[in-house]
NULUMVEX-646623 format. One record per residue (C-alpha): residue number from 0; chain; x, y, z. Coordinates in steps of 0.1 Angstrom, whole numbers. Layout:
BEGIN
<NUM, A, <X, Y, Z>>,
...
! end
This chain:
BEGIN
<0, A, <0, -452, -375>>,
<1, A, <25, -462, -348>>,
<2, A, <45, -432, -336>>,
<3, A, <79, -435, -321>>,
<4, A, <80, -431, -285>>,
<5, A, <88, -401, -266>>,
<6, A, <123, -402, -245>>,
<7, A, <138, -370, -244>>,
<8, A, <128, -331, -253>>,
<9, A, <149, -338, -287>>,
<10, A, <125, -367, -294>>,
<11, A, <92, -339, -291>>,
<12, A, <102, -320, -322>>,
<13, A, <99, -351, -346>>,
<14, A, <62, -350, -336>>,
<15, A, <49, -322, -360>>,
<16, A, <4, -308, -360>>,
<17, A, <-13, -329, -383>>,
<18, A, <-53, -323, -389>>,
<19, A, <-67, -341, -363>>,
<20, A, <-51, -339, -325>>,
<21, A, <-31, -373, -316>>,
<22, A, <-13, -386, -289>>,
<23, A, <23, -397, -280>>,
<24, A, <28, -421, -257>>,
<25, A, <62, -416, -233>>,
<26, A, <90, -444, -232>>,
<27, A, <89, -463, -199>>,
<28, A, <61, -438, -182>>,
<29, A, <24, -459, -186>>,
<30, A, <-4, -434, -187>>,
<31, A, <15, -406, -195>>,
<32, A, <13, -392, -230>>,
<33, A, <20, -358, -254>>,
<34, A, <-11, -348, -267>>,
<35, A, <0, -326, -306>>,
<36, A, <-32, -303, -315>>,
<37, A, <-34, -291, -354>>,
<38, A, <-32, -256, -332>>,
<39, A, <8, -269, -327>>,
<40, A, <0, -267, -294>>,
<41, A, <14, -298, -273>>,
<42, A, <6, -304, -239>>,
<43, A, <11, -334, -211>>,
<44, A, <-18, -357, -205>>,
<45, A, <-20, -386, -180>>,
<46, A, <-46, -410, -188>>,
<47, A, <-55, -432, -159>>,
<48, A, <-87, -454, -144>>,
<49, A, <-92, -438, -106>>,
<50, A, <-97, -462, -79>>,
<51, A, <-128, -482, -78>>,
<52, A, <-140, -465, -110>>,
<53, A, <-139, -484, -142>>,
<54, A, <-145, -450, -165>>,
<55, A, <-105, -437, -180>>,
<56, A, <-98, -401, -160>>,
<57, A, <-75, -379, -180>>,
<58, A, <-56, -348, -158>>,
<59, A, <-36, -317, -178>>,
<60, A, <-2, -315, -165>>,
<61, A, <8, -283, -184>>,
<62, A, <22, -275, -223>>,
<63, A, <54, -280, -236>>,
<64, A, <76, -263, -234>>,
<65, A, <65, -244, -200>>,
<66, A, <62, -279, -188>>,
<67, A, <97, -301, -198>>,
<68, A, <99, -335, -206>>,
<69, A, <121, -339, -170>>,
<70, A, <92, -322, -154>>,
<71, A, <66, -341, -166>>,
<72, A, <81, -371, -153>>,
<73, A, <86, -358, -120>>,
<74, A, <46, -354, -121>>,
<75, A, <41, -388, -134>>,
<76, A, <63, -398, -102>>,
<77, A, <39, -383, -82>>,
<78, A, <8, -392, -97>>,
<79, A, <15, -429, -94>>,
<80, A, <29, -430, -63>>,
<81, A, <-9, -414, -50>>,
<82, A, <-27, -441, -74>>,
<83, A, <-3, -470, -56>>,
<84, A, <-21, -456, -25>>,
<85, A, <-54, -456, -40>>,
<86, A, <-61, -422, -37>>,
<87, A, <-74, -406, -72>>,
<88, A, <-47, -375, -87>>,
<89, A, <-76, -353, -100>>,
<90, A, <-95, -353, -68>>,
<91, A, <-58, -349, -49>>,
<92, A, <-52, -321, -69>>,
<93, A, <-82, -307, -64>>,
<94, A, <-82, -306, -29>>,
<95, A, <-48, -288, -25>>,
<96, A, <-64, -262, -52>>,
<97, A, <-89, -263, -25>>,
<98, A, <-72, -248, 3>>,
<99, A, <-44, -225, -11>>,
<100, A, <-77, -206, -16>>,
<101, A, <-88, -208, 15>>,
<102, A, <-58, -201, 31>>,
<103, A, <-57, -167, 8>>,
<104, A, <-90, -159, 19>>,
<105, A, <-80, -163, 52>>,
<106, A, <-46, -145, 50>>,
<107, A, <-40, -114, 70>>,
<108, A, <-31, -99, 32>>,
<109, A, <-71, -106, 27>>,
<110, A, <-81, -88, 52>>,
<111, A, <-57, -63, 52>>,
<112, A, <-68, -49, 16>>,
<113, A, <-103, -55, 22>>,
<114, A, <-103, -31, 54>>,
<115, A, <-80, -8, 31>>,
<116, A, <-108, -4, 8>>,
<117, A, <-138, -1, 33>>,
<118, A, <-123, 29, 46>>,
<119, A, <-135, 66, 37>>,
<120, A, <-123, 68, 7>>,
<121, A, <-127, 112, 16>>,
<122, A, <-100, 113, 38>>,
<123, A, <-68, 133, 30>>,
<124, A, <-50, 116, -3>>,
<125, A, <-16, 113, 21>>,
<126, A, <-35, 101, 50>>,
<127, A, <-41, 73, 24>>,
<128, A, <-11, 70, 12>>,
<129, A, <6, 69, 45>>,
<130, A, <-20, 35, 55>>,
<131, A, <-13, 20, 24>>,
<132, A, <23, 23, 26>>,
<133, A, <21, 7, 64>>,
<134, A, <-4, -20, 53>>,
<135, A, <20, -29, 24>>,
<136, A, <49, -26, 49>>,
<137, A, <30, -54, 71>>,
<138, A, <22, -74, 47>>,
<139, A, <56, -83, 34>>,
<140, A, <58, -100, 68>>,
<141, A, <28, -117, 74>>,
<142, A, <3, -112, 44>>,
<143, A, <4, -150, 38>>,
<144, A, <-2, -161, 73>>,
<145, A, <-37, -168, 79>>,
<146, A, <-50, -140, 102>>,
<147, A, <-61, -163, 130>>,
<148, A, <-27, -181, 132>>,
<149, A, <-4, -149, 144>>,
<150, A, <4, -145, 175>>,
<151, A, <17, -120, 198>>,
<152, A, <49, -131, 200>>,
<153, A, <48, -132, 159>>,
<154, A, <34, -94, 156>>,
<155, A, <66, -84, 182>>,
<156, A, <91, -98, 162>>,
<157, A, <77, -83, 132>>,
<158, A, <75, -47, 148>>,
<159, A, <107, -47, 166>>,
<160, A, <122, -54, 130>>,
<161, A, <102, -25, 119>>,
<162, A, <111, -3, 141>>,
<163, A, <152, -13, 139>>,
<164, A, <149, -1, 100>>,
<165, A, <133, 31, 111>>,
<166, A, <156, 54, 130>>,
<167, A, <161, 85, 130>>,
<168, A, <193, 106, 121>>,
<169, A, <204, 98, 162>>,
<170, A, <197, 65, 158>>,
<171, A, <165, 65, 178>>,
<172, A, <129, 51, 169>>,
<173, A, <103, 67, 150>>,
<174, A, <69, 62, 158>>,
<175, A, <66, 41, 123>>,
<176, A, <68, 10, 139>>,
<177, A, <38, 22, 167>>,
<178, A, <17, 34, 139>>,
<179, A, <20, 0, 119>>,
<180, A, <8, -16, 148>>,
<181, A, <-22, 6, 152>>,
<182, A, <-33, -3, 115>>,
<183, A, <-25, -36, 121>>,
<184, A, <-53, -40, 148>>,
<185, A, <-73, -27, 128>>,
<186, A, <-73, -52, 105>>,
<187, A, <-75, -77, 135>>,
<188, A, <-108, -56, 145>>,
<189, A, <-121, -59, 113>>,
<190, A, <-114, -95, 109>>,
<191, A, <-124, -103, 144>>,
<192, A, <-156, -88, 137>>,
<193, A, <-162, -110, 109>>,
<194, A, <-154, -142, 130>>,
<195, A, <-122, -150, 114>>,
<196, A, <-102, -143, 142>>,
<197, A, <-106, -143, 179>>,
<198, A, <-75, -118, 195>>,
<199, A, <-60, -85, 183>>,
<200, A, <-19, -93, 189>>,
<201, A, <-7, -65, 178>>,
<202, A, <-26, -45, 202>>,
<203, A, <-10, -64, 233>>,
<204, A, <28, -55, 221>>,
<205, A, <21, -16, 217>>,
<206, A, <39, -14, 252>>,
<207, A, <64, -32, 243>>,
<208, A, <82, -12, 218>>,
<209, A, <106, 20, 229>>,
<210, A, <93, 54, 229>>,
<211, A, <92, 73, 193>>,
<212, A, <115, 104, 193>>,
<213, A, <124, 129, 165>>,
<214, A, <147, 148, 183>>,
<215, A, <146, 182, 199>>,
<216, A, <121, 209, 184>>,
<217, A, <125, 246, 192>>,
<218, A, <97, 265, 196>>,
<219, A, <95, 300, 198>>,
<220, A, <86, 311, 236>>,
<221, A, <96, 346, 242>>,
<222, A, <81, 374, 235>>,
<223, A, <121, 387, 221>>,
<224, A, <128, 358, 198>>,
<225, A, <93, 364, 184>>,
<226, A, <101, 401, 172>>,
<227, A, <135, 387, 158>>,
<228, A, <113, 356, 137>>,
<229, A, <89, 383, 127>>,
<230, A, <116, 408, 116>>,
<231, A, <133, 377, 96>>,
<232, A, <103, 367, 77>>,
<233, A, <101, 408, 66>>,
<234, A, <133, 407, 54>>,
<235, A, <139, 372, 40>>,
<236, A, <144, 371, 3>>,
<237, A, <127, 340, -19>>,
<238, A, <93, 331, -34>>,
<239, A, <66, 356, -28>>,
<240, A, <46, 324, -24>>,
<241, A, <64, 314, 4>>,
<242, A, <73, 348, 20>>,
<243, A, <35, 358, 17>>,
<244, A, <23, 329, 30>>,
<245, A, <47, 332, 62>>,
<246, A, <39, 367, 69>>,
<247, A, <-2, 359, 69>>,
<248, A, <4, 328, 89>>,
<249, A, <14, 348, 116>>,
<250, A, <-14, 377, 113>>,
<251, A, <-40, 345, 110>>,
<252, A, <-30, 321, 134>>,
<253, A, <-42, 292, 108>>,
<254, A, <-32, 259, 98>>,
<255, A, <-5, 257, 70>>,
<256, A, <-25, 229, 55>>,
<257, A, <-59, 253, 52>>,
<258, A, <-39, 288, 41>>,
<259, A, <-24, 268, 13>>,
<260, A, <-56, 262, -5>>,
<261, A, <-67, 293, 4>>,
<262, A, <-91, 305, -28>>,
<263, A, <-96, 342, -40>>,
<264, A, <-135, 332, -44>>,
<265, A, <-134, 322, -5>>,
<266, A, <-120, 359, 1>>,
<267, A, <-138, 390, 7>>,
<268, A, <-115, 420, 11>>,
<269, A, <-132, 447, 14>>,
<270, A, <-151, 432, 41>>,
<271, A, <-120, 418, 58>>,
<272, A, <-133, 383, 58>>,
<273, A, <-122, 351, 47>>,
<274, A, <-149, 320, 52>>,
<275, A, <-132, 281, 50>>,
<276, A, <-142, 245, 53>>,
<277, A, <-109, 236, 77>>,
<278, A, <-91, 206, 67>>,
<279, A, <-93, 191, 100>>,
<280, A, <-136, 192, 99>>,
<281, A, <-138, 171, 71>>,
<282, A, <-154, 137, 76>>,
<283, A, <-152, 139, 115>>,
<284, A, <-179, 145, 140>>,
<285, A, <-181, 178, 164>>,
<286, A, <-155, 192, 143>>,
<287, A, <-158, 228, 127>>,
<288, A, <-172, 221, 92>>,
<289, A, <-174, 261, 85>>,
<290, A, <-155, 287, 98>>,
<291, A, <-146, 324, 93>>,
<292, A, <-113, 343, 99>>,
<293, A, <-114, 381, 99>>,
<294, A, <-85, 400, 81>>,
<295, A, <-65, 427, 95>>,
<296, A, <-55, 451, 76>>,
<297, A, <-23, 445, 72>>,
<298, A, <-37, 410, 64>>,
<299, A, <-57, 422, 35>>,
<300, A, <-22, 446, 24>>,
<301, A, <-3, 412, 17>>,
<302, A, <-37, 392, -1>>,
<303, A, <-37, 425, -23>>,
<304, A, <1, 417, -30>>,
<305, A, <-7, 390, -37>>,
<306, A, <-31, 392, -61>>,
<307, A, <-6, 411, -84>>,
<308, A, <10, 379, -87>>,
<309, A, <-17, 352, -86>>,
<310, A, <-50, 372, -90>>,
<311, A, <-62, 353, -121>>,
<312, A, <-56, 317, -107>>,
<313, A, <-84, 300, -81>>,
<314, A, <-53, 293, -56>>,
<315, A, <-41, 325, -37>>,
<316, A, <-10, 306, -35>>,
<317, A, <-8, 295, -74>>,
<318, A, <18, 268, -80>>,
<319, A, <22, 259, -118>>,
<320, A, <43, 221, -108>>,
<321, A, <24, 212, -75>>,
<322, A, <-5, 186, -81>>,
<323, A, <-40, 209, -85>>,
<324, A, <-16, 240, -91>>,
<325, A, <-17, 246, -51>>,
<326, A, <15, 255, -30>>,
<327, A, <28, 218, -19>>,
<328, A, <45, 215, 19>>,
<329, A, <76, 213, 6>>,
<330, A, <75, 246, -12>>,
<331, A, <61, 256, 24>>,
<332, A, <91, 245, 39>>,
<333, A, <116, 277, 47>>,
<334, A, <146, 277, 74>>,
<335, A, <148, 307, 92>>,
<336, A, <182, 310, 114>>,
<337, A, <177, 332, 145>>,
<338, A, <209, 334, 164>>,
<339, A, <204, 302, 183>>,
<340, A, <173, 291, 169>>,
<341, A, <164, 277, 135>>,
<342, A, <130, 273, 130>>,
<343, A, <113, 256, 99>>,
<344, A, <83, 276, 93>>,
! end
């Protein structure tokens, strides 16, 4: 059965599924055809004898409708413009499949996630977050760069773009852009280590971005604006959680991080004793992995407080929204105005 010719995307829809597949040649375009499945399913074929082979080669351009009749004649273009050269489509094709994987598997993006994931997966959850976030950060610039082709001068322009988006409420730098370089070497390390690169650029620019600064931080220094910090915290009014957990703070002389997760099973009040694993021992070497802090007793006069409020929870400092019902930093977070000091506590 002769079939009409295909000549525009109007001509396609005259060609309905039959039961066995056929195919549809296309007006003035040798070797290309539409191939109609009893699926419905149609999809560009060219049909072609490679060079210096006499057995017919047949290569999938794509189904229609993804693929249009206009773009399948663009391909067809293509296909026999590489044939008038002698060189075979398929094996064309296949080479440039070729390397865009390569070059993927090169790409500083590669690397980048494949460091991500080889790191201690015990660290702090934000300490995780926050190398992700740089890595992502990065890689919007260079993840599709092959690792061993970026240069210095590359990772400097990248930086100093970073580090123009991150300013602070004065208009200075953060140290955002320094810290995405130190990841970045990393990566470099890790790659380097592998033989896929040969340099660390990112680690020759450090110098060459401006200083970090947050502004001015006031710390209390005398033994007068002391008293009038310690007096505000007895007389602030807010969340017991947060009042509490100031006032012990400055009996203790303990991280915040490590009296939030304080635990009542951890406590021993009658002995005055509370025994911790610090936050800042976990995972590192020579660092205290146990430690015990005795407690006053004006100490143990807040925990019993306390323990009115929160006594049948794990956390002393029970939070029913923060994530594993601990108090969160920013429930930590209290301004205390001093005369001519405010102090975040």
């Amino acid at each position: 059965m002769e079939r009409k010719a295909i000549s525009s995307d109007r001509s396609i829809s005259s060609h309905k599924p039959e039961d066995k597949k056929y195919f549809v040649a296309v007006k003035n375009h040798p070797k290309l055809f539409l191939m109609v499945r009893p699926t419905e399913t149609k999809s560009w074929m060219y049909r072609y004898y490679p060079p210096s082979n006499p057995k017919q080669s047949i290569i999938s351009i794509g189904i229609y409708p993804n693929i249009s009749y206009a773009r399948a004649c663009e391909v067809w273009r293509e296909y026999e413009d590489l044939l008038s050269k002698s060189i075979d489509p398929k094996l064309h094709r296949e080479e440039i499949k070729k390397s865009i994987i390569s070059k993927n598997k090169n790409s500083f993006n590669h690397f980048a996630w494949e460091y991500f994931d080889s790191l201690d997966q015990t660290q702090k959850s934000n300490t995780l977050i926050r190398k992700k976030g740089r890595l992502d950060l990065i890689c919007k610039y260079i993840g599709d760069e092959p690792i061993s082709e970026i240069t210095s001068p590359k990772m400097l322009e990248v930086l100093l773009n970073i580090q123009a988006n991150s300013l602070n409420k004065d208009g200075k730098p953060t140290d955002k852009a320094e810290r995405c370089a130190g990841i970045a070497s990393d990566v470099f390390v890790y790659a380097g280590a592998r033989g896929f690169c040969t340099s660390d650029p990112a680690a020759l620019i450090k110098s060459q971005l401006a200083k970090s600064s947050y502004g001015h931080r006031p710390a209390v220094t005398k033994p007068k604006d002391l008293a009038k910090l310690l007096k505000a915290i007895e007389t602030i009014e807010g969340d017991p959680n947060t009042i509490n957990s100031l006032r012990l703070l400055a009996l203790l002389f303990v991280r915040n991080g490590d009296l939030r997760r304080m635990r009542w099973a951890d406590l021993d009040l009658e002995a005055g004793r509370w025994q911790l694993k610090p936050l800042k021992g976990q995972g590192k070497v020579n660092m205290v992995k146990d430690m015990v802090v005795p407690l006053p007793r004006q100490a143990v006069n807040i925990l019993r407080e306390q323990h009115k409020i929160h006594g049948h929870t794990e956390y002393v400092f029970f939070s029913q929204t923060a994530k594993k019902h601990k108090m969160t930093p920013a429930v930590k977070s209290v301004q205390l105005n001093l005369g001519d000091f405010s102090y975040a506590a």
